[in-house]
N, C-alpha and C positions, 0 to 999 in steps of 0.2 A: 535279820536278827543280830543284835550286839549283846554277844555274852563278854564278861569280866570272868576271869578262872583267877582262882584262888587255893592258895593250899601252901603248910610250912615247905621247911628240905626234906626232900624223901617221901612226900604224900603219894609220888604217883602221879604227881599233877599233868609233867612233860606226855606221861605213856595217856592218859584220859585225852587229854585235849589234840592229839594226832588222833585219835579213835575219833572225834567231838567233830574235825573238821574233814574227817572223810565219810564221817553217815548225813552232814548235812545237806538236804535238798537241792539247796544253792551254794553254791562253793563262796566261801569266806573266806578269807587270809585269815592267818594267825601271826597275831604282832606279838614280840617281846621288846620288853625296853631294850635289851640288849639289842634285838635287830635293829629296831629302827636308830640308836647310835652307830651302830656299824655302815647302816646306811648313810646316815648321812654324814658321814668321817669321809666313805668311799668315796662320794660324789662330790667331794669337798664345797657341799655351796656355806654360803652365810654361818647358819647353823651349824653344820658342821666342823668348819673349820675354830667356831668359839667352842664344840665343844673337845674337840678335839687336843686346842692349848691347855684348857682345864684340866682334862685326862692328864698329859702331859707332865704335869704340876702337881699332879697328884692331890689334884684338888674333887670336890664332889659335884656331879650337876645339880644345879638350881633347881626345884620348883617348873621359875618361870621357863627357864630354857627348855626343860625337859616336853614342858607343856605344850608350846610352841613347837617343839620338833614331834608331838605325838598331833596336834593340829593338824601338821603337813604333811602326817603319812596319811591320815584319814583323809584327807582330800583326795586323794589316788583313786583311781579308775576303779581297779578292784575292790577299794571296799562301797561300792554303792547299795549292795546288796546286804552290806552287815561284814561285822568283822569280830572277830575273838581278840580279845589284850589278856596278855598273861604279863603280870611285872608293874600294869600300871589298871587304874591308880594306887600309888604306895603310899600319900599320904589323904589327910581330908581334903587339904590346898586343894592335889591333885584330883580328887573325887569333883569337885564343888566345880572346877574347871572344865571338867569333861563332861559335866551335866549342863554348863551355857554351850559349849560347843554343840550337843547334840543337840540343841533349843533352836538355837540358830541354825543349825543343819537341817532339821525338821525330822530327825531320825528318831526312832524309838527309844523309848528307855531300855537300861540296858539289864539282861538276866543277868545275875549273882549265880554262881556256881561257887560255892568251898567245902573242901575236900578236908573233912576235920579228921586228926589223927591222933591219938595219946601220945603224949610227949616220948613216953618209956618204947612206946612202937617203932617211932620214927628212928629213936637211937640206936634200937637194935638194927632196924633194916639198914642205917648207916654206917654204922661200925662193921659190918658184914661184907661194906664193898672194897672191891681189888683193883685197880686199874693197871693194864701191862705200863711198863717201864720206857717200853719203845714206842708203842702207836698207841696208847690210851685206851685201847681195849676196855670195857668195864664186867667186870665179874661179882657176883654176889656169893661169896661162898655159903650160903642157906638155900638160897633159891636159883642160883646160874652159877654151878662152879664150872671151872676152866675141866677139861680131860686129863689133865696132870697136873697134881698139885702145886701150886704156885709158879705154874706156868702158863703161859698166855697161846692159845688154841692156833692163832694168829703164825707169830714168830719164836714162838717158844724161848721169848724174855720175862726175866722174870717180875712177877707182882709185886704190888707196894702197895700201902694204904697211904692213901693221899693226908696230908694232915687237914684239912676240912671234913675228914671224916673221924677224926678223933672224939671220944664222948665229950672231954672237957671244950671242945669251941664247937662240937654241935648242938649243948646247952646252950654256950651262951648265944649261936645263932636262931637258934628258937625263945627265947626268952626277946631277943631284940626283936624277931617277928610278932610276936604279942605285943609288943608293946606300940609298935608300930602300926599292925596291920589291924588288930581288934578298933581303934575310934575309926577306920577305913568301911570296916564292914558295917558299923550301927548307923551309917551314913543311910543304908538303901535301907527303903520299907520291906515290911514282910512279902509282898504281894510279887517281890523284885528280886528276893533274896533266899537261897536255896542252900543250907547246910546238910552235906552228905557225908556219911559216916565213909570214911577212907581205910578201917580196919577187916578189909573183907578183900575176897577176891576181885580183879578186873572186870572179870564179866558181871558178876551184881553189883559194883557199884557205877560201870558204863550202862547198867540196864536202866537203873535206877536215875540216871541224869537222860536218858534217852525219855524216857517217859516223863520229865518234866518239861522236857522239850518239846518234844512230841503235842504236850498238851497248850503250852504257850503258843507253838505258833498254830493251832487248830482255834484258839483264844482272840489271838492276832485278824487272825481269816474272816473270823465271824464278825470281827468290828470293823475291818473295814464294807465286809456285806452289809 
């Protein structure tokens, strides 16, 4: 199975898609765009090393590069069985690209999973978080405070709010997620694509993506019977 996760900053997405890929049957990797640059920065091949100067230069990856470098992770051993991407695809390019890929692979179309959350939600749970000083600790003061107030449980350095979590560029990084990611999703048909309400607890909205899973690959089973 190849699910696509989906969801703005602060949906939850990271905590669902760790629960996602340890109840599935068949063990799947889960890719992020970030990992698979890092990987290939590490192993310095071809792609790496261009993307690597870009970074550099403080320039943005392409489209095509990024493409090509998500190509080559899907090629790998481990995803034969299906794999999770979180991060990509981010544009339609990138959608339209990954659906010849899968053509040509012979692999399935892939489940849509997003984690839809009210903008006023996401900010609040964002403006909430703490991260230590010293070792990046993350703290929520609503829902994960530290045992001493603005002190990190850890080393007992003290808390900061990151500025990515300030309201004013949490807007405007959800307004540039819309804008971005909304032509990304009208891309897959309904039959492909699963909008889950992400203002609830973990366990009903992990329940609620379990059972659409759940039912896709019981779906899957029966057609190739």
């Amino acid at each position: 199975m190849i699910i696509l996760l989906f969801g703005p900053p602060g949906s939850g997405k990271g905590t669902q898609g760790r629960l996602m890929i340890d109840w599935m049957p068949e063990k799947i990797p889960s890719i992020s765009t970030g990992d698979m640059l890092r990987a290939e920065i590490a192993a310095q091949t071809p792609l790496g090393i261009k993307t690597q100067s870009i970074i550099a230069a403080g320039g943005l990856v392409s489209d095509d590069l990024m493409n090509e470098i998500l190509r080559s992770r899907i090629s790998q051993s481990d995803c034969q069985n299906g794999f999770m991407l979180d991060g990509y695809p981010r544009t339609l390019e990138q959608a339209e690209f990954l659906d010849k890929v899968l053509t040509e692979r012979k692999l399935p179309k892939p489940i849509v999973i997003h984690l839809d959350v009210p903008a006023d939600v996401l900010v609040g749970r964002m403006v909430s978080r703490r991260s230590c000083s010293k070792c990046g600790q993350m703290y929520n003061v609503l829902s994960h405070r530290p045992k001493v107030d603005n002190q990190c449980d850890k080393d007992g350095a003290p808390l900061i709010m990151r500025k990515d979590d300030q309201e004013e560029v949490i807007r405007e990084r959800l307004k540039t997620y819309q804008a971005v990611t909304r032509p990304v999703l009208s891309h897959y048909p309904s039959d492909q694509y699963f909008q889950i309400s992400g203002d609830r607890s973990t366990h009903y909205i992990f329940e609620e993506i379990t059972d659409i899973l759940e039912r896709e690959l019981k779906n899957r089973l029966t057609a190739v019977a």
